[in-house]
C-alpha positions in Angstrom: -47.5 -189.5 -77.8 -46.1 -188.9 -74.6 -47.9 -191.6 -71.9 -46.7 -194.4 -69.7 -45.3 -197.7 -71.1 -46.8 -200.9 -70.5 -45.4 -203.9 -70.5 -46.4 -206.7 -73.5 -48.0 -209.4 -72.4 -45.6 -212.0 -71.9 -48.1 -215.6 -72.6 -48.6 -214.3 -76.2 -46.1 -214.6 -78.7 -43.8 -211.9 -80.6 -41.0 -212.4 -82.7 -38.4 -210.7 -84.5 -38.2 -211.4 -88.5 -35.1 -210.2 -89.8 -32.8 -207.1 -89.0 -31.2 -205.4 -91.9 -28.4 -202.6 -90.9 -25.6 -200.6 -92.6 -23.9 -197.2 -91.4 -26.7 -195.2 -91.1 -29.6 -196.9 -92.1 -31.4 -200.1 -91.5 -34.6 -202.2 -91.9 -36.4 -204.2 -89.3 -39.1 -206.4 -89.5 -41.3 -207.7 -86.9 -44.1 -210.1 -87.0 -46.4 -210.1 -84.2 -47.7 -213.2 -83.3 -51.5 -214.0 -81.7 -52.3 -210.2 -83.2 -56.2 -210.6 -82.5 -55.4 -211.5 -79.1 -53.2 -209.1 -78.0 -54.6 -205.8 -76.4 -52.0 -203.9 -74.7 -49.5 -201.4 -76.1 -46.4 -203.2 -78.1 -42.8 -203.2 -78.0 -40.7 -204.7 -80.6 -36.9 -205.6 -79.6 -34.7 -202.5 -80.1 -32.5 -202.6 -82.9 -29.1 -200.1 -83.7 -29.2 -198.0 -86.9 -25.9 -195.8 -87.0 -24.9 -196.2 -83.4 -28.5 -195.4 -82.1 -31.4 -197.9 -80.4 -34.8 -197.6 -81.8 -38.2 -199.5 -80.7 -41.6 -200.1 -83.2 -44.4 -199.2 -81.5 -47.2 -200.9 -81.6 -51.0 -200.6 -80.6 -53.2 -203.5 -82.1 -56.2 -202.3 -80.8 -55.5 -198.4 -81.5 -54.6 -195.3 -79.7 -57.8 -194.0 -78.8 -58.9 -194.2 -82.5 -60.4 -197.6 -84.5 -57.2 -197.7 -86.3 -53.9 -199.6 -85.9 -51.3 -196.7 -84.3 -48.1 -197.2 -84.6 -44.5 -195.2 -83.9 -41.0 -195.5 -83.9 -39.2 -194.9 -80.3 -36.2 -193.8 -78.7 -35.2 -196.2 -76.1 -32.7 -195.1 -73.6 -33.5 -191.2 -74.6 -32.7 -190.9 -70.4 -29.4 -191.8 -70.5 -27.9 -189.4 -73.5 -26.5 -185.5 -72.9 -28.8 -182.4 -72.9 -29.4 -181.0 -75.8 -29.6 -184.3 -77.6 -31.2 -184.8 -81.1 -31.3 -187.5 -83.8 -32.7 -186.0 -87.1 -34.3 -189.5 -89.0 -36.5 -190.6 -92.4 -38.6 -193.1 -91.4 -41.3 -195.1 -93.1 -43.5 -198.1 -91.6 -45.0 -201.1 -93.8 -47.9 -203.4 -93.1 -47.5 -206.3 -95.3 -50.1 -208.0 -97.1 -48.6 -211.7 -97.3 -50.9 -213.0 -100.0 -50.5 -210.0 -102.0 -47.6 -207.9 -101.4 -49.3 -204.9 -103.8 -51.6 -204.5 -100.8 -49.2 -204.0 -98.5 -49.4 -200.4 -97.4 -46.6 -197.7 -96.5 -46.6 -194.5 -95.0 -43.3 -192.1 -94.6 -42.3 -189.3 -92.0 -39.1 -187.6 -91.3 -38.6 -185.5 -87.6 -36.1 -184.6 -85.6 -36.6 -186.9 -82.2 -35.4 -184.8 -78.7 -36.0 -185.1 -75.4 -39.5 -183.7 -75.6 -40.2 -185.8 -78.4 -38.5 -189.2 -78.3 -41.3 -191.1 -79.9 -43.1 -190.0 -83.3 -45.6 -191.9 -86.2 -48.6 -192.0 -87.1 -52.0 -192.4 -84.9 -54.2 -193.8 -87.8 -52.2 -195.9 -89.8 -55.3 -198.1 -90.9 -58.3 -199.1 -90.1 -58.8 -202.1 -87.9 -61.7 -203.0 -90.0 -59.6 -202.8 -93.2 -56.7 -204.4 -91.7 -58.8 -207.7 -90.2 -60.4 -207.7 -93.7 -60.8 -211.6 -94.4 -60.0 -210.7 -98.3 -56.6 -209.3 -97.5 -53.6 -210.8 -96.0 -52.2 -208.4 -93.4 -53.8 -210.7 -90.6 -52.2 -214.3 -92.0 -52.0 -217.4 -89.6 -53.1 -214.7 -87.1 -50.0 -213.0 -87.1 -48.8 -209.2 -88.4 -45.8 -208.5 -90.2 -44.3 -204.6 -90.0 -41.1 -203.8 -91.7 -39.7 -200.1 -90.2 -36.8 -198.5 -92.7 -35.0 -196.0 -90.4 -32.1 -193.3 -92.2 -30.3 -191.6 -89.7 -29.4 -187.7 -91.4 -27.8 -186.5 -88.1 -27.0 -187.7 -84.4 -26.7 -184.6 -82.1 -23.8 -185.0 -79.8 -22.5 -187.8 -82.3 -22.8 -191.1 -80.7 -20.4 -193.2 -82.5 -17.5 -192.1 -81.4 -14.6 -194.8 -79.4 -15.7 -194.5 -75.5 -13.4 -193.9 -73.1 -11.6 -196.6 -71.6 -11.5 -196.8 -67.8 -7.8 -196.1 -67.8 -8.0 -193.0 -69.9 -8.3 -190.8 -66.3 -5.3 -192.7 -64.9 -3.2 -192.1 -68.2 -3.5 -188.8 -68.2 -2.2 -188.5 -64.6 0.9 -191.0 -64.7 2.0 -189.6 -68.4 2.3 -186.6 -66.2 4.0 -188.2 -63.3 6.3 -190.5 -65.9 7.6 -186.9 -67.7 8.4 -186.1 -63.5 10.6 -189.4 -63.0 12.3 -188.9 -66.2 12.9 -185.1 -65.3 14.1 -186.9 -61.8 16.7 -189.1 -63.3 18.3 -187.3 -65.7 18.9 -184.1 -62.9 20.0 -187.4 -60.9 23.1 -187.5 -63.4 23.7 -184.0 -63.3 23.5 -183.8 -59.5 25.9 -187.1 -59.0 28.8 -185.3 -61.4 29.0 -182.3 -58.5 27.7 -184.6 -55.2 29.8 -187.5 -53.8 27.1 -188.4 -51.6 24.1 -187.7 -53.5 25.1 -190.4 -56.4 25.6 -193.1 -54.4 22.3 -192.6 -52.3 20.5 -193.5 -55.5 22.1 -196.9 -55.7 22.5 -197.2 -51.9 18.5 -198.6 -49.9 16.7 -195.4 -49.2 16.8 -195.0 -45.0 13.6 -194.9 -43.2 12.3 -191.0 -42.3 13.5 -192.4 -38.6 16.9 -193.4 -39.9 16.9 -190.1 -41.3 15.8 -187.9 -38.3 18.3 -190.1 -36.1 21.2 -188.7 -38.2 19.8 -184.9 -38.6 20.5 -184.9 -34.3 23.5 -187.0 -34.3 25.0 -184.4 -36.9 23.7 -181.2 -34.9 25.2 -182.7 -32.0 28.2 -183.4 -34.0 28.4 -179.7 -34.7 27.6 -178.8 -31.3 30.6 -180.5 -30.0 33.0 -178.4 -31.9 32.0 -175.7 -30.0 31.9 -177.9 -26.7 35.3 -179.1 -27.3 36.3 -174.7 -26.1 38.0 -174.8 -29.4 36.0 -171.2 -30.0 37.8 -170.1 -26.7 41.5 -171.2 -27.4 41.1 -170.2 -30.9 40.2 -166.5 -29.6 43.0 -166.5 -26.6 45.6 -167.2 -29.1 44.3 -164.1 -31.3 44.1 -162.1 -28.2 48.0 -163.1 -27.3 48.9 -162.6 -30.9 47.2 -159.3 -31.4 49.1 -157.8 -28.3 52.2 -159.1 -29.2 54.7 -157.0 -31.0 57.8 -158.9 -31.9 57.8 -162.5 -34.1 55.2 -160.8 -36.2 55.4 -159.0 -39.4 53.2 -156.0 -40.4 51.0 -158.5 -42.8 50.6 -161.0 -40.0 49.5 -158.6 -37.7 47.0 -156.9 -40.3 45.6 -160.6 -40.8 45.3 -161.4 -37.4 43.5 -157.9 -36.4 41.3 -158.6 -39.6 40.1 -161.8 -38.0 39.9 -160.9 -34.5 37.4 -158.0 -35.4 35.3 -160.5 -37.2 35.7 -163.6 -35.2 31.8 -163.4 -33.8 30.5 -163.3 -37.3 33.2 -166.1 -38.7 32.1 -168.7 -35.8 28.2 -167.6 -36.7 29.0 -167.8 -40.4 30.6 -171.1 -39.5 27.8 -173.2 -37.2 24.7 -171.7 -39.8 27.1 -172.9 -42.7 26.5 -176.6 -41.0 23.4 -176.3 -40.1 22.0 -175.2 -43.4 24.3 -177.6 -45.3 22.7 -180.5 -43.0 18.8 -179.7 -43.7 20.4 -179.4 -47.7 21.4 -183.2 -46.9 18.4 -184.0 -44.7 16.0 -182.7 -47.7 18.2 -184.6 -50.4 17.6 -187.9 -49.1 13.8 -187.1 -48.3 14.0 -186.2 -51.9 15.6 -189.4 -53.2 12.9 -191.4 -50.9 10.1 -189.7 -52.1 11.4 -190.6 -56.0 11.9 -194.0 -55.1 8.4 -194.3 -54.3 7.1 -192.2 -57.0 8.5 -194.7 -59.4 7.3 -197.3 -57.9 3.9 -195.9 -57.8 4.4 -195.3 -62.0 5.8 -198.8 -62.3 2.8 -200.6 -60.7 0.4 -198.3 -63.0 2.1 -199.6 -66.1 1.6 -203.1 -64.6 -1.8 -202.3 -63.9 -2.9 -200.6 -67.2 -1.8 -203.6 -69.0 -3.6 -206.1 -66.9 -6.5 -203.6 -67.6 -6.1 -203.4 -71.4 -5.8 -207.1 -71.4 -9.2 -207.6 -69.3 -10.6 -205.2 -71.8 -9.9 -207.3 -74.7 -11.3 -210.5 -73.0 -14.0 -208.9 -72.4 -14.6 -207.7 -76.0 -13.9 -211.1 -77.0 -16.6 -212.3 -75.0 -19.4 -209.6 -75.6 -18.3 -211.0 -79.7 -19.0 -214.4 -79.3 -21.8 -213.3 -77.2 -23.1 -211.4 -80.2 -22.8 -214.0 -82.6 -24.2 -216.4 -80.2 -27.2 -214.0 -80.1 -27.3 -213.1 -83.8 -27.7 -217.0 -84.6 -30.0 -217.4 -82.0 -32.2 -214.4 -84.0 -31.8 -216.5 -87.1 -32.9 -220.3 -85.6 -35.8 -218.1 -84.0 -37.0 -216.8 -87.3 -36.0 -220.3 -89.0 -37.9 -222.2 -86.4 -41.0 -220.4 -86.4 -41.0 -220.4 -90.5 -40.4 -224.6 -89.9 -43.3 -224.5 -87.2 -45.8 -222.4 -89.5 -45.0 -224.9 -92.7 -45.2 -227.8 -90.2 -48.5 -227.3 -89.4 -49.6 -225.9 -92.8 -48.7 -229.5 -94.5 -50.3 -230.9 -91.3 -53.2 -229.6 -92.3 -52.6 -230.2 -96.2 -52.0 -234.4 -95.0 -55.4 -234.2 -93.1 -57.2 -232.8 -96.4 -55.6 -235.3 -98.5 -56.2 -238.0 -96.6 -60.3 -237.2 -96.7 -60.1 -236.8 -100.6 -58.1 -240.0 -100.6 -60.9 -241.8 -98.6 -63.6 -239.5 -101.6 -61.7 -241.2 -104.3 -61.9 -245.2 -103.1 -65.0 -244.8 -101.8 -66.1 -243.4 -105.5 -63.1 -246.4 -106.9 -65.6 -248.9 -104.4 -68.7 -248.0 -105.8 -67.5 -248.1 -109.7 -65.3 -251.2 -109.9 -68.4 -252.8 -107.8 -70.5 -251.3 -110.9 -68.6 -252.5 -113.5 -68.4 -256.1 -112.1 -72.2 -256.0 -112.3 -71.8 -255.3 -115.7 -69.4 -257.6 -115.9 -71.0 -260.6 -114.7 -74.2 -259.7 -117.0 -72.4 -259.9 -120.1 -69.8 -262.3 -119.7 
């Protein structure tokens, strides 16, 4: 049946029975209260068989046939993945209450998809059999159906642990934790060569404008040797030197021709030698900032992902008790209406008694008054 859903009416009564469920089966049983009364298409409550929600339902006044129709529904079919299936044996009972040999059973096995999330049977019985004052299926005008549901295959399994909402953050900061480790132990190896690198890590990072501050005082720094014309005395005295030809051996002047011819390159050599060594500095202690807050950031998730994991198990605490609190409420429901029903059943048996009581003394009246008669004749 594929149509649209109505919704029961809510001034007449329905109630759950009982709920029976193991791993992949169950058995539900729902009693439908005011039956003759009701008119539009049932639900029952859903109930879980092997991880999956399943509905009776019901039509009490049949689906376009004089017969009760009934079918077994899946629930939330909208929310699962394409391609989903759940292959079941099913089998619906309509109890006869005065004789349980009447009760009648029919069986049906399909596979229940997107296309068809509903299946059962259209003419179950007849409405004239079933309001049949000689049988008991219609009893204190309420029904009782009992649904066995076997679950042979759940396609994409359903009952596997969901994710938790950390799971996407875990696998990010396992990452990023392998990357701080990696960090501190070529921290170690870095300090045993660097004087200055080691005691930045225990030293307060500087600010990015701390940092830039010192990149220009240290160009300027380099600057200044320059500025300070010790390029130009350095090459006056190699000029002297070089023209001078007493007070120098033959290896002193070879050494100092040797570095007059290269004295461009050497000073070049020399200021690109600072310069590159300062940016190596420069990026060093941008590196050690950026760690700094990287392992903060890794701290505060394992903070975090505890606080989680411990909301998580309050809240699976609660949605326990919650349960239970639920599951005994199914059970004084059931209990109540079985007190109710009895209640008013020995209500009614007080009311009979009480007229044959009043039978009997009037029948008492009439023969003690007879036997007096006698009594006084003879006596």
């Amino acid at each position: 049946m594929f149509e649209q859903k109505q919704q029961p009416n809510k001034k007449l009564k329905m109630e759950i029975a009982d709920v029976k469920n193991d791993v992949n089966q169950g058995e539900f049983t729902w009693i439908i209260r005011n039956f003759t009364r009701q008119s539009a298409k049932l639900y029952s409550e859903a109930f879980t068989v092997s991880g999956c929600q399943w509905k009776i339902v019901a039509y009490p006044k049949g689906n376009n046939t004089y017969h009760l129709s009934l079918y077994l529904e899946i629930p939330d079919s909208a929310t699962f993945p394409d391609g989903w299936t759940r292959k079941a044996k099913c089998s619906f009972s309509v109890i006869d209450r005065t004789n349980k040999a009447h009760s009648i059973t029919r069986e049906m096995q399909h596979d229940f998809n997107a296309r068809e999330s509903d299946w059962g049977f259209k003419k179950f019985i007849k409405l004239s059999k079933l309001r049949t004052h000689t049988m008991g299926y219609i009893a204190n005008d309420s029904l009782m159906i009992k649904a066995k549901v076997c679950v042979l295959k759940v396609t994409p399994p359903v009952n596997l642990q969901p994710a938790k909402p950390t799971d996407k953050f875990d696998s990010y900061f396992t990452g990023l934790e392998e990357l701080v480790n990696t960090a501190e132990t070529n921290a170690v190896n870095v300090g045993s060569t660097s004087s200055h690198h080691d005691g930045a890590l225990k030293a307060e990072m500087p600010s990015l404008e701390e940092v830039e501050k010192a990149k220009q005082s240290l160009k300027n720094c380099l600057s200044d040797l320059f500025k300070s014309n010790m390029k130009e005395r350095l090459s006056e005295a190699l000029s002297t030197l070089s023209s001078a030809r007493i007070g120098l051996s033959s290896e002193q002047q070879i050494a100092i021709e040797t570095f007059r011819a290269n004295f461009n390159d050497f000073t070049s050599d020399f200021l690109t030698f600072e310069q590159d060594n300062a940016e190596l500095e420069l990026h060093k202690l941008l590196k050690d900032q950026r760690y700094s807050a990287m392992k903060k950031c890794h701290e505060t998730h394992i903070l975090n992902k505890q606080l989680m994991d411990d909301l998580i198990k309050k809240e699976e605490e609660v949605k326990s008790k919650r349960d239970k609190l639920l599951s005994d409420w199914e059970v004084l429901l059931v209990q109540s209406e079985a007190e109710e029903s009895g209640y008013k059943d020995e209500q009614k048996k007080v009311a009979e008694a009480e007229e044959k009581k009043r039978i009997s003394e009037e029948r008492l009246s009439r023969s003690t008054t007879a036997w007096s008669n006698l009594k006084a004749q003879f006596c």
